[in-house]
KOLVEXSE-133142 format. One record per residue: x, y, z of N, C-alpha, C in turn; residue in three letters. Coordinates in Angstrom, 3 decimals, m for minus. Each point is the difference from the previous one (the first is absolute). Layout:
% KOLVEXSE-133142
pt n_x->X	n_y->Y	n_z->Z	ca_x->X	ca_y->Y	ca_z->Z	c_x->X	c_y->Y	c_z->Z	r->ALA
...
% end
This chain:
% KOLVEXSE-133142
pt n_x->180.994	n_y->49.087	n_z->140.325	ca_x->1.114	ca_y->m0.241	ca_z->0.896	c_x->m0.261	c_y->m1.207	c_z->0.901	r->UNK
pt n_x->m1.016	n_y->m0.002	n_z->0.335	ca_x->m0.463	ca_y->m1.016	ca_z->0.857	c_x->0.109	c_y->m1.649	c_z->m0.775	r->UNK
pt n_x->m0.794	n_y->0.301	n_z->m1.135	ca_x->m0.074	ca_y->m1.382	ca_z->m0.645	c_x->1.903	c_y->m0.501	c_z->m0.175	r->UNK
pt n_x->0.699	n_y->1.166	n_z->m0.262	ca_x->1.884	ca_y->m0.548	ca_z->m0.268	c_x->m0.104	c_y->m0.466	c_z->1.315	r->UNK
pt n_x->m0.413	n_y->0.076	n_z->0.869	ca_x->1.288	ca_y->m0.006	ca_z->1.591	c_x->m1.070	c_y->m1.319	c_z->0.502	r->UNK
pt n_x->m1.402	n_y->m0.309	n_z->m0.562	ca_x->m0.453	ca_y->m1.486	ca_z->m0.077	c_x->0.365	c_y->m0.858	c_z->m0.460	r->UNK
pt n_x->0.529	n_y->0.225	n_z->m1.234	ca_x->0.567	ca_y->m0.869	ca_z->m1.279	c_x->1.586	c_y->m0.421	c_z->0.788	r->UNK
pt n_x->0.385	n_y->0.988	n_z->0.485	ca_x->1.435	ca_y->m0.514	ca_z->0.739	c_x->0.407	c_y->m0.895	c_z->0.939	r->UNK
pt n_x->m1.092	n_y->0.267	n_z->0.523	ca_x->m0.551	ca_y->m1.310	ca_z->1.725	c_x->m0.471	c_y->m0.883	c_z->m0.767	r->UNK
pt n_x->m1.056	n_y->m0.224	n_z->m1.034	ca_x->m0.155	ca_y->m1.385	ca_z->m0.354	c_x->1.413	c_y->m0.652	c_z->m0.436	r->UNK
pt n_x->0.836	n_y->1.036	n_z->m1.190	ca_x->1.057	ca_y->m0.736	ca_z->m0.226	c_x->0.901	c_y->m0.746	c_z->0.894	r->UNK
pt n_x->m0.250	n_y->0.844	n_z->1.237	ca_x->1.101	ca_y->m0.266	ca_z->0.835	c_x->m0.816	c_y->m1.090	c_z->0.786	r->UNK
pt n_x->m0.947	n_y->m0.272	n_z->0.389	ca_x->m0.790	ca_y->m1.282	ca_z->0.038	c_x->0.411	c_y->m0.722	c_z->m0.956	r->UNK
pt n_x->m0.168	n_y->m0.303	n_z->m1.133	ca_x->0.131	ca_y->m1.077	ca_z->m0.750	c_x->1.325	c_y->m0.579	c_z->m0.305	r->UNK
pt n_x->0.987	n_y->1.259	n_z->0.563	ca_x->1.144	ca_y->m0.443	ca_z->m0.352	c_x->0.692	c_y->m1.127	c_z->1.255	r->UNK
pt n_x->m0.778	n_y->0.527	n_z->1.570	ca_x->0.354	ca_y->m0.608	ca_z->1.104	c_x->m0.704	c_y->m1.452	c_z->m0.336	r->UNK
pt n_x->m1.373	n_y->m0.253	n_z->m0.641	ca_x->m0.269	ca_y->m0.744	ca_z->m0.050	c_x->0.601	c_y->m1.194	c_z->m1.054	r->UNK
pt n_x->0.181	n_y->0.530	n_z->m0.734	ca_x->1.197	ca_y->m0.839	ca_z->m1.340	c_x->1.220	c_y->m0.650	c_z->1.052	r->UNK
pt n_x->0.706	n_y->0.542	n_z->0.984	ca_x->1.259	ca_y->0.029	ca_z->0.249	c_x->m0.607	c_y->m1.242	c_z->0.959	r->UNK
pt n_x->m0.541	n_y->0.147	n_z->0.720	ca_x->m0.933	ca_y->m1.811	ca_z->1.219	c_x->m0.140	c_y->m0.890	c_z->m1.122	r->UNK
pt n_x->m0.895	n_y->0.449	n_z->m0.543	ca_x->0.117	ca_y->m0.894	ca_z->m1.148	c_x->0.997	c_y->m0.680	c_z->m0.610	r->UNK
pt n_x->1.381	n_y->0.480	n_z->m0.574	ca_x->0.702	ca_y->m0.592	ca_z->m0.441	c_x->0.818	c_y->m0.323	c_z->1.334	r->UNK
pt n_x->0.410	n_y->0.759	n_z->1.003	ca_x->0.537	ca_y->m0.342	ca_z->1.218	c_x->m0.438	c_y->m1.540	c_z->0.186	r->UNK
pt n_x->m1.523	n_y->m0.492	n_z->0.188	ca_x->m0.693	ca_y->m1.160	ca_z->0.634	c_x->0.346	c_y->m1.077	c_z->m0.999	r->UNK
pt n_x->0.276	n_y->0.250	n_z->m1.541	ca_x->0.000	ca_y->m0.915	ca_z->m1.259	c_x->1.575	c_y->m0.028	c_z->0.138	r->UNK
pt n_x->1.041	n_y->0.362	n_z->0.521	ca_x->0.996	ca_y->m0.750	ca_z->0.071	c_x->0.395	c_y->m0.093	c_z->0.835	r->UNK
pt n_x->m0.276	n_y->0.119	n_z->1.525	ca_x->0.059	ca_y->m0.746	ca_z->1.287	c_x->m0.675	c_y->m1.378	c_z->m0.275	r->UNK
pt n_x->m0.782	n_y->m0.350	n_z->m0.980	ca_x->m0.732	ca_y->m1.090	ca_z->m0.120	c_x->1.401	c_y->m1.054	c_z->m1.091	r->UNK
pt n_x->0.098	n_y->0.842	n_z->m0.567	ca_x->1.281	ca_y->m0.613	ca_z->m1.010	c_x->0.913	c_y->m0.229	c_z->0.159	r->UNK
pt n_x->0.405	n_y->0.735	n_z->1.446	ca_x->1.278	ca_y->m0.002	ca_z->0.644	c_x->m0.023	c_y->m1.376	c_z->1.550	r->UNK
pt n_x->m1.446	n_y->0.320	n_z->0.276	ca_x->m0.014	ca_y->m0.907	ca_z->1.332	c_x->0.434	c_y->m1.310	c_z->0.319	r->UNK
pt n_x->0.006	n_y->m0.563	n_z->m1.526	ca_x->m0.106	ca_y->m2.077	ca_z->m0.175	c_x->2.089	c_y->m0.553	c_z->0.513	r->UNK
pt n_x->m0.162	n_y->m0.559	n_z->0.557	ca_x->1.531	ca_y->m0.708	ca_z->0.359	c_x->0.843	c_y->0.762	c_z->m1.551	r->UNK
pt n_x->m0.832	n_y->m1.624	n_z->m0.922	ca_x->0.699	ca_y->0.533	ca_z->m1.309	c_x->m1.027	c_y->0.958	c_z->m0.785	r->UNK
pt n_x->0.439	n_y->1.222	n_z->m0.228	ca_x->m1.007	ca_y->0.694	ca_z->m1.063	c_x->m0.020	c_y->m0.333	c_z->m1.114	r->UNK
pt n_x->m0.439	n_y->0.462	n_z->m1.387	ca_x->0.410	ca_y->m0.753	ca_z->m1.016	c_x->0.743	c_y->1.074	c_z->m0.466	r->UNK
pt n_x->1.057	n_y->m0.014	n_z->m0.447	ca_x->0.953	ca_y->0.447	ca_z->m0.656	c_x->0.631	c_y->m0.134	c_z->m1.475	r->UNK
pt n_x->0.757	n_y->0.583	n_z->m0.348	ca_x->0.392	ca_y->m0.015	ca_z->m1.580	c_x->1.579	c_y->m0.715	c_z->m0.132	r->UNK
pt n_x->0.360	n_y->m0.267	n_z->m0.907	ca_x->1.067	ca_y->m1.252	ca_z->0.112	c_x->1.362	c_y->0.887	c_z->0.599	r->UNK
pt n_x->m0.131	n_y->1.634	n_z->0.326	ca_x->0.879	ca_y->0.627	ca_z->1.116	c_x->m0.138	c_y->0.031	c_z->1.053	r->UNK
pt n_x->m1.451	n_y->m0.971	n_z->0.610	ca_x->m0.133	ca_y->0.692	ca_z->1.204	c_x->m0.803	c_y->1.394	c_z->0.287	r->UNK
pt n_x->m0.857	n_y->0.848	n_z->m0.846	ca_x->m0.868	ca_y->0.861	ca_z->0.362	c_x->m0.780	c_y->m0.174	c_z->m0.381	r->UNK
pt n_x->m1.411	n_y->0.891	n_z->0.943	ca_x->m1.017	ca_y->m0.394	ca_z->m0.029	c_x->m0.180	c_y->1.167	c_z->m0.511	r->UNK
pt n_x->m1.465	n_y->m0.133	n_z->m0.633	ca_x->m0.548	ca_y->1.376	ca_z->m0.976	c_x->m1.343	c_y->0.744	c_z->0.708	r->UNK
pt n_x->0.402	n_y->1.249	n_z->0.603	ca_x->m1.157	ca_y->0.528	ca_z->1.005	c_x->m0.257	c_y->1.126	c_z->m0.767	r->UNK
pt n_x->m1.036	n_y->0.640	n_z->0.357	ca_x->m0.626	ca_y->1.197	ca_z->m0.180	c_x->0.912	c_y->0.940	c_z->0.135	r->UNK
pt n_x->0.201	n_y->1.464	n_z->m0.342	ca_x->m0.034	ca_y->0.934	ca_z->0.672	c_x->m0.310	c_y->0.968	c_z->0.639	r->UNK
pt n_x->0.174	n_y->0.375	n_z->1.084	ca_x->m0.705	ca_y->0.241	ca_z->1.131	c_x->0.146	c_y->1.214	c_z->0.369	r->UNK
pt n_x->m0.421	n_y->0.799	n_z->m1.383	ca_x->0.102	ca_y->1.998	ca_z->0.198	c_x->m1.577	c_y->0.394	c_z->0.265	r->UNK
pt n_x->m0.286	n_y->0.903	n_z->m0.122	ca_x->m1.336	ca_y->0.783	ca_z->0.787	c_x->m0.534	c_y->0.597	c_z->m1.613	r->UNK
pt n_x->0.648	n_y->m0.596	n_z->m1.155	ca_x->m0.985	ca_y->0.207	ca_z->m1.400	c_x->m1.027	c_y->m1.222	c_z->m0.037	r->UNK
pt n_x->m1.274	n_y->0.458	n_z->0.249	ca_x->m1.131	ca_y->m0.738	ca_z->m0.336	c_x->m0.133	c_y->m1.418	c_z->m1.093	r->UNK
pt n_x->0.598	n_y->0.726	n_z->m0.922	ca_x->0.246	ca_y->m0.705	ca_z->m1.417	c_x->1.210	c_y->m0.466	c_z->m0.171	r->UNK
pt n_x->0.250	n_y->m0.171	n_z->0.825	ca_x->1.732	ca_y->m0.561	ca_z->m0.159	c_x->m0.030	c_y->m1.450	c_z->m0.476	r->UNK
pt n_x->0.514	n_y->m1.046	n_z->m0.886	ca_x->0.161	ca_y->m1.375	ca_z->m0.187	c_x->0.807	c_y->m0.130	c_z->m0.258	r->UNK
pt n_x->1.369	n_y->0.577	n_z->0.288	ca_x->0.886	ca_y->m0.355	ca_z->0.190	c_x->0.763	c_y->m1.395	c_z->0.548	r->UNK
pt n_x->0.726	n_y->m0.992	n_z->0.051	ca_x->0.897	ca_y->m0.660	ca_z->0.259	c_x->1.249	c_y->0.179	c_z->0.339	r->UNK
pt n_x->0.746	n_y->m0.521	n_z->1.736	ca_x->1.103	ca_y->m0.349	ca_z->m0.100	c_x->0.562	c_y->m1.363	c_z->0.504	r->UNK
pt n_x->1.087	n_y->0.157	n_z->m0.699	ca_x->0.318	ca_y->m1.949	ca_z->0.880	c_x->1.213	c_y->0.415	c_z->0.827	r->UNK
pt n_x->m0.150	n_y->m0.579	n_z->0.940	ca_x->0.942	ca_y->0.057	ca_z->0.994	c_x->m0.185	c_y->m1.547	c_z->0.926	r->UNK
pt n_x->1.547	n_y->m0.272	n_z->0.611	ca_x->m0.289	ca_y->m1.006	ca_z->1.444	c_x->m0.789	c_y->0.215	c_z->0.351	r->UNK
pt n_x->m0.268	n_y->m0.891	n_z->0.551	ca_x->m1.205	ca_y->m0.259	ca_z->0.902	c_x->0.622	c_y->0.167	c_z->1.662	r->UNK
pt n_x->0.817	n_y->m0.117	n_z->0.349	ca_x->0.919	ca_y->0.530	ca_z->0.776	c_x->m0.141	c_y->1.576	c_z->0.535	r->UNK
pt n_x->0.514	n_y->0.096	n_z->m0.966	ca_x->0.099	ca_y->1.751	ca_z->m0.162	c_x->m1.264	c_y->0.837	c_z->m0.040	r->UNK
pt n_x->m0.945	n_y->m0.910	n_z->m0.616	ca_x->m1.515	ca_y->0.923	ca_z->0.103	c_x->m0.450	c_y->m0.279	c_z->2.075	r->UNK
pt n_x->0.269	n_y->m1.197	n_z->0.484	ca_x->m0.018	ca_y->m0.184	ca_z->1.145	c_x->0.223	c_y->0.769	c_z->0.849	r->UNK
pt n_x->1.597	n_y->0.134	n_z->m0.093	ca_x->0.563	ca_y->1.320	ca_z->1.072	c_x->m0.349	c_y->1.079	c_z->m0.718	r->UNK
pt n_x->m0.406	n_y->0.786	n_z->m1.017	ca_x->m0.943	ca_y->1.189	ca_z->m0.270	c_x->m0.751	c_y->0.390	c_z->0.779	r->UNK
pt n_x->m1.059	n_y->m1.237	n_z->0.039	ca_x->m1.300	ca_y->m0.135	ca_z->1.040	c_x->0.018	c_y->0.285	c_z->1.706	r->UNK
pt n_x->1.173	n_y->m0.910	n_z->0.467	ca_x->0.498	ca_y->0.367	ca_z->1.180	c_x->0.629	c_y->1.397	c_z->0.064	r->UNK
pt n_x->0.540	n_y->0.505	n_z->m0.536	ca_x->0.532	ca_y->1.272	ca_z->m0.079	c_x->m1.232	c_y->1.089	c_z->m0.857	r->UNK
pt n_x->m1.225	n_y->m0.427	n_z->0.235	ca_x->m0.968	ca_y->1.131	ca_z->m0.687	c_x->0.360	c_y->0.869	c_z->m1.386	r->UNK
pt n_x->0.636	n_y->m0.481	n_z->m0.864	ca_x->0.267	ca_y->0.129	ca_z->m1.228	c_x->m1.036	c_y->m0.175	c_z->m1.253	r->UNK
pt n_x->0.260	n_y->0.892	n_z->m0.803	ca_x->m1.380	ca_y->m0.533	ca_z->m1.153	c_x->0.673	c_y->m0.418	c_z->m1.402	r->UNK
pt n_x->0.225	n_y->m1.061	n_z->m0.944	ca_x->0.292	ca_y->0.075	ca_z->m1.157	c_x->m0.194	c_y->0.349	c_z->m0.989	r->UNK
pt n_x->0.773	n_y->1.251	n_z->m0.186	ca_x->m0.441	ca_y->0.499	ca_z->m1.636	c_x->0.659	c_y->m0.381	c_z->m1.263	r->UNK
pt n_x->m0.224	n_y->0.301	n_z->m1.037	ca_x->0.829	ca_y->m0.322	ca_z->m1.687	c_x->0.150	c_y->1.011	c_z->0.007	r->UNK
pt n_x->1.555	n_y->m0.193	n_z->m0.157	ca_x->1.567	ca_y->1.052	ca_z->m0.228	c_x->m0.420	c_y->0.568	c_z->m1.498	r->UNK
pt n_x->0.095	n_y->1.432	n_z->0.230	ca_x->m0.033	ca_y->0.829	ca_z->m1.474	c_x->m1.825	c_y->0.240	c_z->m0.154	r->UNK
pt n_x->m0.772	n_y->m0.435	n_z->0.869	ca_x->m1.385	ca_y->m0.102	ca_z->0.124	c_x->m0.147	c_y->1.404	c_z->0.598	r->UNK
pt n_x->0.204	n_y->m0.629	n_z->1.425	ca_x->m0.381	ca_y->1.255	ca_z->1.037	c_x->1.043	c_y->0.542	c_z->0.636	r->UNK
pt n_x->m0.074	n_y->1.569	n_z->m0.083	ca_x->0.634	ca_y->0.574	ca_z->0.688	c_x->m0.170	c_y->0.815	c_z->1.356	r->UNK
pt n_x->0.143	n_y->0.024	n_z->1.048	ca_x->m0.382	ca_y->0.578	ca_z->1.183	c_x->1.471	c_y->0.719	c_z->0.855	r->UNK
pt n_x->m0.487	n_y->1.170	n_z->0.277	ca_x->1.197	ca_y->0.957	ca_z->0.240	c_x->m0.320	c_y->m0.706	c_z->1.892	r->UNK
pt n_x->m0.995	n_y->m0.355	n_z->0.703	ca_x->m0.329	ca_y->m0.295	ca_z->1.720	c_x->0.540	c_y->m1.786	c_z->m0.389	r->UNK
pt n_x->0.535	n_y->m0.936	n_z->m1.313	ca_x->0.633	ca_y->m0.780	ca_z->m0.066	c_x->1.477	c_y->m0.132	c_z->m0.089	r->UNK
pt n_x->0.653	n_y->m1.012	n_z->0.019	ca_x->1.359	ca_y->0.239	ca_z->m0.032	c_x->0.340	c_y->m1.487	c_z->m0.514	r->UNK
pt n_x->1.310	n_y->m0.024	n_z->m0.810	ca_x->m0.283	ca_y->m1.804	ca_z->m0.876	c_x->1.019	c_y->m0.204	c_z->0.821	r->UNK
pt n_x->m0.112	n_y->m1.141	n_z->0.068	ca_x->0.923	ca_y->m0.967	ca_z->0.962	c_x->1.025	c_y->m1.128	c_z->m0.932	r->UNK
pt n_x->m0.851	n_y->m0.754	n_z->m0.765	ca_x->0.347	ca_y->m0.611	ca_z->m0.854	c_x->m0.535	c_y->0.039	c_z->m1.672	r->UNK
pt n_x->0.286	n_y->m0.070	n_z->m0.358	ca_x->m0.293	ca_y->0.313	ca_z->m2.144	c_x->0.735	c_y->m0.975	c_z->m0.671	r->UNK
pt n_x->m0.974	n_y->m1.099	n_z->m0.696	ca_x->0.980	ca_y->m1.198	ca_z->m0.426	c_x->m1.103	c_y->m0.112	c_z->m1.535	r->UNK
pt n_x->0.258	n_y->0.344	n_z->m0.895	ca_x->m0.577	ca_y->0.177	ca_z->m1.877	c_x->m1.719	c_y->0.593	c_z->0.863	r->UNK
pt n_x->m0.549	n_y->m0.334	n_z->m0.218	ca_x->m1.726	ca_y->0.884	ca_z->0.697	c_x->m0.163	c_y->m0.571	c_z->1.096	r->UNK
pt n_x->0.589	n_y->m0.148	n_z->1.004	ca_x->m0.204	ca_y->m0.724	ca_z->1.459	c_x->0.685	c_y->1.645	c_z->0.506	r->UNK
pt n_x->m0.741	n_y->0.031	n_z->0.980	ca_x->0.008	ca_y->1.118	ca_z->1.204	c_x->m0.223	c_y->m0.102	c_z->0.706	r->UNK
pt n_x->1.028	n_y->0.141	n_z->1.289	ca_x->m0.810	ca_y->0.182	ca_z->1.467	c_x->0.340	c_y->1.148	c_z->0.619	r->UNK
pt n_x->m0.507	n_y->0.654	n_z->0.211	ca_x->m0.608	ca_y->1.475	ca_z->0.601	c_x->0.199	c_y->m0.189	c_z->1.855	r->UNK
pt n_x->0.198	n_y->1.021	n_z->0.382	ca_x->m0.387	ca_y->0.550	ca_z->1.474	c_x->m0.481	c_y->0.977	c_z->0.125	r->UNK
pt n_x->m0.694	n_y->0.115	n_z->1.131	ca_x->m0.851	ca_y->1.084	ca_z->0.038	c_x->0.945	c_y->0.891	c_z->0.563	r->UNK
pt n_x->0.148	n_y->1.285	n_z->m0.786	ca_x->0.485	ca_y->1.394	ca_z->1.229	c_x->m0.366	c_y->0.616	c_z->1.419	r->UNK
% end
């Protein structure tokens, strides 16, 4: 019993730690005047759920990942993750933006 309810805290460690991680790798992608972008205009960031193993991709403005940030928002891929303490805000083909409940 003990070793499950260890195994759960590491996960849940590794998963907080994945999420800085990709959090810090597209504040970095997002920070530049011009970011580099795709011939629409989005930039291609991580997503930023609490699965360890996640390598996921989404593209979104760079705009829009901005005010996320200011508004403490995390970006996930739509049809990826589901969270019942989330709530989607916006859903555009695998672009998601979530609020927290």
């Amino acid at each position: 019993m003990a070793t499950s309810a260890n195994e759960r805290v590491d996960a849940e460690q590794e998963g907080a730690s994945h999420r800085e991680t990709q959090r810090t790798a597209n504040r970095r992608a997002t920070a530049m005047e011009k970011p580099k972008t795709d011939a629409q205009g989005l930039v291609e960031l991580g997503c930023e759920c609490l699965q360890f193993d996640c390598e996921r991709m989404v593209k979104v403005p760079p705009d829009v990942y901005r005010r996320m940030l200011d508004a403490d928002q995390y970006l996930l891929q739509a049809g990826h993750h589901a969270f019942t303490r989330y709530r989607t805000i916006i859903s555009v083909g695998l672009m998601r933006i979530e609020e927290r409940g």
